[in-house]
N, C-alpha and C positions, 0 to 999 in steps of 0.2 A: 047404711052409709059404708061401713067396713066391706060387704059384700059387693057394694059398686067400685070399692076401690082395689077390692080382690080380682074384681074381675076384670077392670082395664090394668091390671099387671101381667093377666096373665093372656089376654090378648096382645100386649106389647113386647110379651116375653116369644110368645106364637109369632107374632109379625117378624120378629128378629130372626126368631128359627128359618123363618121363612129366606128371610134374606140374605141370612148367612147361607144356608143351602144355594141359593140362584147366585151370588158370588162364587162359592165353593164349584157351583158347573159352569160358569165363565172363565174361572183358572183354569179347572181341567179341561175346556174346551184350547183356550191359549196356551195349554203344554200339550197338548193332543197337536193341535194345528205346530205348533214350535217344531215340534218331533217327528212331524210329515214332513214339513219345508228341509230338516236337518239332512233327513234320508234323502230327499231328490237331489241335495246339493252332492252329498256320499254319490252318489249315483252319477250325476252330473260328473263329480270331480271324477271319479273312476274311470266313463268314459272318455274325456278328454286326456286322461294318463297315457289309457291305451292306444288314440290317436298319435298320440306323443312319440310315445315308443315305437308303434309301426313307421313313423315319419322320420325317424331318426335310423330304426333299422335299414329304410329302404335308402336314404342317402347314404351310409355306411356301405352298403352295399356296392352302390352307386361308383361311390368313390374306390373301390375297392377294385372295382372293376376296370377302372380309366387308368388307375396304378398298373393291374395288369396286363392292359392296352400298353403301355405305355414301355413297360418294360421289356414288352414282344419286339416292340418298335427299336429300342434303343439295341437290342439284342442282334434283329435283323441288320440293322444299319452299320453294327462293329464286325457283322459276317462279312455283307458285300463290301463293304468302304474299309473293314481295318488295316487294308493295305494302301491304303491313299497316299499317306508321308513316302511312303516308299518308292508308289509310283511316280511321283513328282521330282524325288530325285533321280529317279532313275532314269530322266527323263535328259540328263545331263550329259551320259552316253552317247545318243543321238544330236544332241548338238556339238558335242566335243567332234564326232565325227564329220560333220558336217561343215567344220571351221577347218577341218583335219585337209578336208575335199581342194577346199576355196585356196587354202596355203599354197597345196602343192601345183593347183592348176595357174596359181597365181608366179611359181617359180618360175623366172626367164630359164633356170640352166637344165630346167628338167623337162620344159615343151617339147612338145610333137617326139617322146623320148619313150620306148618298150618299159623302161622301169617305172613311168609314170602314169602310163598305161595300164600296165600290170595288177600297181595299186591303188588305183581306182577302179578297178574293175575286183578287187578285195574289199577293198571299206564300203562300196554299193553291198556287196555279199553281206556283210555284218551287217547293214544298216537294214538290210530286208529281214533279217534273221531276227531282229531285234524288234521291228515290226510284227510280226508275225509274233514272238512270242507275247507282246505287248496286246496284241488282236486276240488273244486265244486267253486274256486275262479281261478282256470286255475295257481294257485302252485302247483308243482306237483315233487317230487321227482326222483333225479338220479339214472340211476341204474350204476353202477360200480363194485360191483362183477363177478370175472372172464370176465368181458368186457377189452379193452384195451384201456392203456393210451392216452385219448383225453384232448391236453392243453385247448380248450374251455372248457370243465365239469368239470376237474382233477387235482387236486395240490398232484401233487408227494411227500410226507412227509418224507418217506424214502426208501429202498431198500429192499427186503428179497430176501437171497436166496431161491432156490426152484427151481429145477431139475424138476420136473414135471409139470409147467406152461411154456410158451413161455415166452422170455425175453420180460416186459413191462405191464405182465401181471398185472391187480389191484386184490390182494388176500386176501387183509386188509382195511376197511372200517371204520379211524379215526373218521371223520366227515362227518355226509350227505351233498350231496349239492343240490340244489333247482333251478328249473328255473321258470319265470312268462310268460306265453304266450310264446313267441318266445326267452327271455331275460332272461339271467345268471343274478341269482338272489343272486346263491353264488355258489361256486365249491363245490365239492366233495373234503374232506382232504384224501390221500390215501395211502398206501404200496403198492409197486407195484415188481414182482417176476425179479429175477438174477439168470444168471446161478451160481452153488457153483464155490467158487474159492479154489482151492486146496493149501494143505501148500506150494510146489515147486512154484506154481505162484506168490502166496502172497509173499514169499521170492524173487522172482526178481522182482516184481512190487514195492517192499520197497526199492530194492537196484537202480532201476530207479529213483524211489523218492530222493531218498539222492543223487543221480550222478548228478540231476537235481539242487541240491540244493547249488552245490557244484562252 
């Protein structure tokens, strides 16, 4: 009896052996496996770092670069153009002169007169002198007679009739305008032709006026 009791102890003590070892290699199998997934994740993380970084370097760069675009740009633009304010006033010269012209052609006591002659045949001299240096600086005057109305060069001041121009025509030249380089420096002030409008029109274009008003 003692012997059959000896010996299913020590077959149960063997079966446990047994068991405890086949858990023993299910753990170390699930820290073996733990310890691989850990490394691919290292691995994994690693590579996405250094994506990271190269993505970051290359917009840095990037950026880096459109700064120095940018600064060529604003650099070029203060060479050609940082005379702009200057030219614009200076541009005051030429119309002073020009009011200078209109005065004196406009005086009854100085008509058909050698000293009035004289000095207009002076202020043309400056006014070309002043041209020319203004051309030799890339200012350079619009042309707008008999050209037509362009809103980049031309400020429309008023309307003239006139049957023998096309409608929009510029036939009246208020004030010159000036460009610098590529840049509207100032417009052309101008008159620009209409077709004539007849009494019969003007009459129901008035009485439209007042129906509208009404």
């Amino acid at each position: 009896m003692d012997k059959e009791e000896n010996s299913n102890i020590d077959n149960n003590s063997a079966q446990s052996d047994v068991n405890e070892k086949s858990e023993n290699s299910e753990l170390k199998k699930e820290e073996t496996s733990a310890s691989e997934i850990s490394e691919n994740d290292k691995e994994i993380s690693l590579e996405d770092k250094i994506i990271e970084l190269e993505d970051k370097l290359a917009r840095t760069f990037a950026e880096m670069e459109n700064q120095r675009r940018r600064f060529e740009k604003e650099k070029d633009d203060a060479f050609e153009y940082g005379g702009f304010a200057f030219a614009k006033e200076a541009l005051s010269l030429i119309d002073n002169l020009e009011r200078s012209k209109k005065i004196l052609e406009s005086d009854e006591s100085l008509k058909n007169s050698d000293a009035l002659k004289k000095t207009l045949e002076h202020l043309e001299i400056i006014n070309k002198d002043l041209i020319s240096i203004f051309t030799k600086n890339n200012i350079k005057p619009i042309e707008s007679l008999n050209k037509k109305l362009d809103p980049n060069f031309h400020q429309a001041m008023m309307e003239i009739e006139d049957d023998q121009k096309e409608p929009g025509t510029i036939i009246q030249e208020i004030q010159k305008g000036f460009t610098i380089k590529d840049r509207l420096l100032r417009p052309s002030l101008v008159g620009v032709s209409k077709k004539t409008v007849h009494k019969d029109e003007k009459d129901e274009k008035n009485q439209e006026n007042h129906d509208d008003k009404k």
